[in-house]
Every structure is written in C-alpha cells, then in structure tokens.
MIDOMI-67955 format. One record per atom (N, C-alpha, C): y, x, z. Coordinates in steps of 0.02 Angstrom, whole numbers, padded with zeros to 5 digits, always signed. Each point is the difference from the previous one (the first is absolute). Layout:
BEGIN
YXZ...
end
This chain:
BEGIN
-06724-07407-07302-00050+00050+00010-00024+00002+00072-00050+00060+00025-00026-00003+00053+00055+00006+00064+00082+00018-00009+00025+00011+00043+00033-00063+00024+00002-00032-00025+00037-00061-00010-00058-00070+00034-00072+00018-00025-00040-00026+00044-00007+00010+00068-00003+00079-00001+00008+00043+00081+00034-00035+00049+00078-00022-00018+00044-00017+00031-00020-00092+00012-00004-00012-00042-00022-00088+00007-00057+00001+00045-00056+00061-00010-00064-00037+00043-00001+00034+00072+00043+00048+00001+00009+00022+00078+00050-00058+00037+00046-00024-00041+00028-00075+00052-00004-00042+00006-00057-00012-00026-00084-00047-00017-00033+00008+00064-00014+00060-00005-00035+00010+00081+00029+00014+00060+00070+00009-00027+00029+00011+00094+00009-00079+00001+00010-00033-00054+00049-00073+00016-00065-00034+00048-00068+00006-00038-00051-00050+00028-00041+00045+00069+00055+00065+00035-00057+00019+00051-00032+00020-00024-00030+00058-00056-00061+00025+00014+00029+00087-00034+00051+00028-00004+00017+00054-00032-00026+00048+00015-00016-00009+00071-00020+00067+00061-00082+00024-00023-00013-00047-00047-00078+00050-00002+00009+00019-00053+00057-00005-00046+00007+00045-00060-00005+00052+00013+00038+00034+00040-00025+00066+00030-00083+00031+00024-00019-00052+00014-00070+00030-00001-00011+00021+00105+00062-00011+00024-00026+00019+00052+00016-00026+00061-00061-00041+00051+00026-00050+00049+00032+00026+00053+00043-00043+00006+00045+00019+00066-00052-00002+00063+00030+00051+00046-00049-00004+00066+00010-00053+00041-00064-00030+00034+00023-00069+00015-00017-00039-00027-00011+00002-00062+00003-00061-00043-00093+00003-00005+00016-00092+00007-00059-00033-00008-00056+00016-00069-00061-00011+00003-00029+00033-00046-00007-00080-00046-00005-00029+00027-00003-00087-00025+00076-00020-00050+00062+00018+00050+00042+00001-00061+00022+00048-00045-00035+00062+00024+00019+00068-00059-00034-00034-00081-00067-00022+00019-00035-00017-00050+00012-00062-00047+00054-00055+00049+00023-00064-00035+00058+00032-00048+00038+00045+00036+00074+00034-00030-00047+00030-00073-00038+00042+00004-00035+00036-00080-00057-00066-00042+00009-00043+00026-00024-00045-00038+00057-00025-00025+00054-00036+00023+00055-00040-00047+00017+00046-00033+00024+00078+00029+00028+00042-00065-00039+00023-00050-00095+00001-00008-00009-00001-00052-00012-00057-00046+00024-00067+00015+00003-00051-00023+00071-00005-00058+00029+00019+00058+00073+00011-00026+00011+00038-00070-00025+00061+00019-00020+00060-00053-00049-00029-00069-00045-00026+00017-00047-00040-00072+00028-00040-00017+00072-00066+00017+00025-00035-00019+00058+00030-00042+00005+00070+00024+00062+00034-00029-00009+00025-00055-00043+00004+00006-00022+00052-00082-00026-00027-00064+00029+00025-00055-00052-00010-00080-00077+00001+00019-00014-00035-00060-00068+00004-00012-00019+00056-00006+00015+00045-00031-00020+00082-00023-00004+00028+00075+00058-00003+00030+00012+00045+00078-00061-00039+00041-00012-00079+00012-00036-00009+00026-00087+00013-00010-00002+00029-00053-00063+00024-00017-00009+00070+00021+00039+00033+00011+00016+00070+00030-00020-00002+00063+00050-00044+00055-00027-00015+00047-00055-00033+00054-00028-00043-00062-00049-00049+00003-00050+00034+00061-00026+00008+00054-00064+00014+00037+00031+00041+00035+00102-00002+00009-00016+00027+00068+00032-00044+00050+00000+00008+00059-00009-00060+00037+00068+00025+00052+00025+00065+00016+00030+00018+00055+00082-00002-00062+00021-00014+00047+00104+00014-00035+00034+00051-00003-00030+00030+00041+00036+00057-00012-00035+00056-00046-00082-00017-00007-00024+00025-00053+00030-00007-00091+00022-00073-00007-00006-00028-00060+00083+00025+00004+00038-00003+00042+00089+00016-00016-00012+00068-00034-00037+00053+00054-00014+00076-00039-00021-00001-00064-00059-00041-00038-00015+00013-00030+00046-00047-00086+00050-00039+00035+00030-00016-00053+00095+00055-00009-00006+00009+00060+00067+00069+00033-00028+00072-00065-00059+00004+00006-00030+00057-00034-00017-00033-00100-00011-00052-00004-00003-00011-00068+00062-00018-00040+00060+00007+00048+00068-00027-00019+00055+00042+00015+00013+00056+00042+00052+00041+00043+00021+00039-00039-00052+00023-00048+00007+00076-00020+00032-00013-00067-00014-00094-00030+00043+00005-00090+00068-00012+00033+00017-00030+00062+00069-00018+00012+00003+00044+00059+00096+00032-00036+00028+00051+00044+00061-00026+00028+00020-00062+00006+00060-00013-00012+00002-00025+00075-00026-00035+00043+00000-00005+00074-00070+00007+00038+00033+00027+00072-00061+00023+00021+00026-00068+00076-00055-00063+00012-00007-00009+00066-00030+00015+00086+00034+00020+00023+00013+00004+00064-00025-00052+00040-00054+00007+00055-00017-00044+00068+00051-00024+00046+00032+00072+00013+00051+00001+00037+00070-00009-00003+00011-00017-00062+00071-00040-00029-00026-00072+00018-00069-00013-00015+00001-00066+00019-00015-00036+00049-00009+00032+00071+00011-00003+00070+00065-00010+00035+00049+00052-00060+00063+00005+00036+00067-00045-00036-00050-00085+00002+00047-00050-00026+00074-00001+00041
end
C-alpha cells in the first residue's frame, strides 16, 4: 500500500540526493540552479514511482513537493497504520 511505497520512495530520494525538496522548502544559501535540478530528479523519481492511475492524478504537475502532497492527501487518510516522519529520517 501507500505506506510501504512512502518508505521505498523517500530512500529513493535521500539515496539519489534530491529528498530536500520534498519538503517544499530551499535551504538558505542554496543555489537556485541546483534547487531546481534537486525538484526535477525528484519529480522524475515520483512519475517513475507510481501506477498508471496515480500517475494520471499527478500528471501536469511539475513541482515535488506539490505531487508528494497531492498523492500524501489521496492516500494518508485510507491508511492509519504508519505515519512518516522527515525528521526520523535526518536522524540516521
């Protein structure tokens, strides 16, 4: 189910460098050239990750941290059974 994806595609994106724009929000400092390379592989990542059905859901949006919300929100609420954490996964 979606939690079980959750967990696979968030160490998907820390593994390949780009987790930090899952959050949606650039670190200060940070280049605007690679903020924008980092939300391009992770929504690459994200359309490679998903069904056909989910990817039609998401189809036309372009930002990652848009399309995580909007699959977090079509999936969170049938499964109660784990909730992931950012910050569990910082504090390898």
């Amino acid at each position: 189910g979606f939690n079980l994806w959750n967990v696979r595609m968030v160490s998907t994106l820390y593994l390949q460098g780009c987790v930090e724009a899952l959050e949606g929000n650039k670190s200060a400092g940070m280049d605007d050239t690679i903020w924008n390379l980092l939300n391009c592989k992770e929504t690459a990542y994200i359309y490679m990750g998903v069904s056909d059905e989910d990817l039609g859901n998401i189809k036309g949006l372009t930002i990652g941290h848009e399309m995580w919300c909007k699959l977090k929100t079509m999936y969170e609420s049938t499964t109660t059974s784990f909730t992931f954490s950012f910050s569990e996964l910082y504090n390898f």
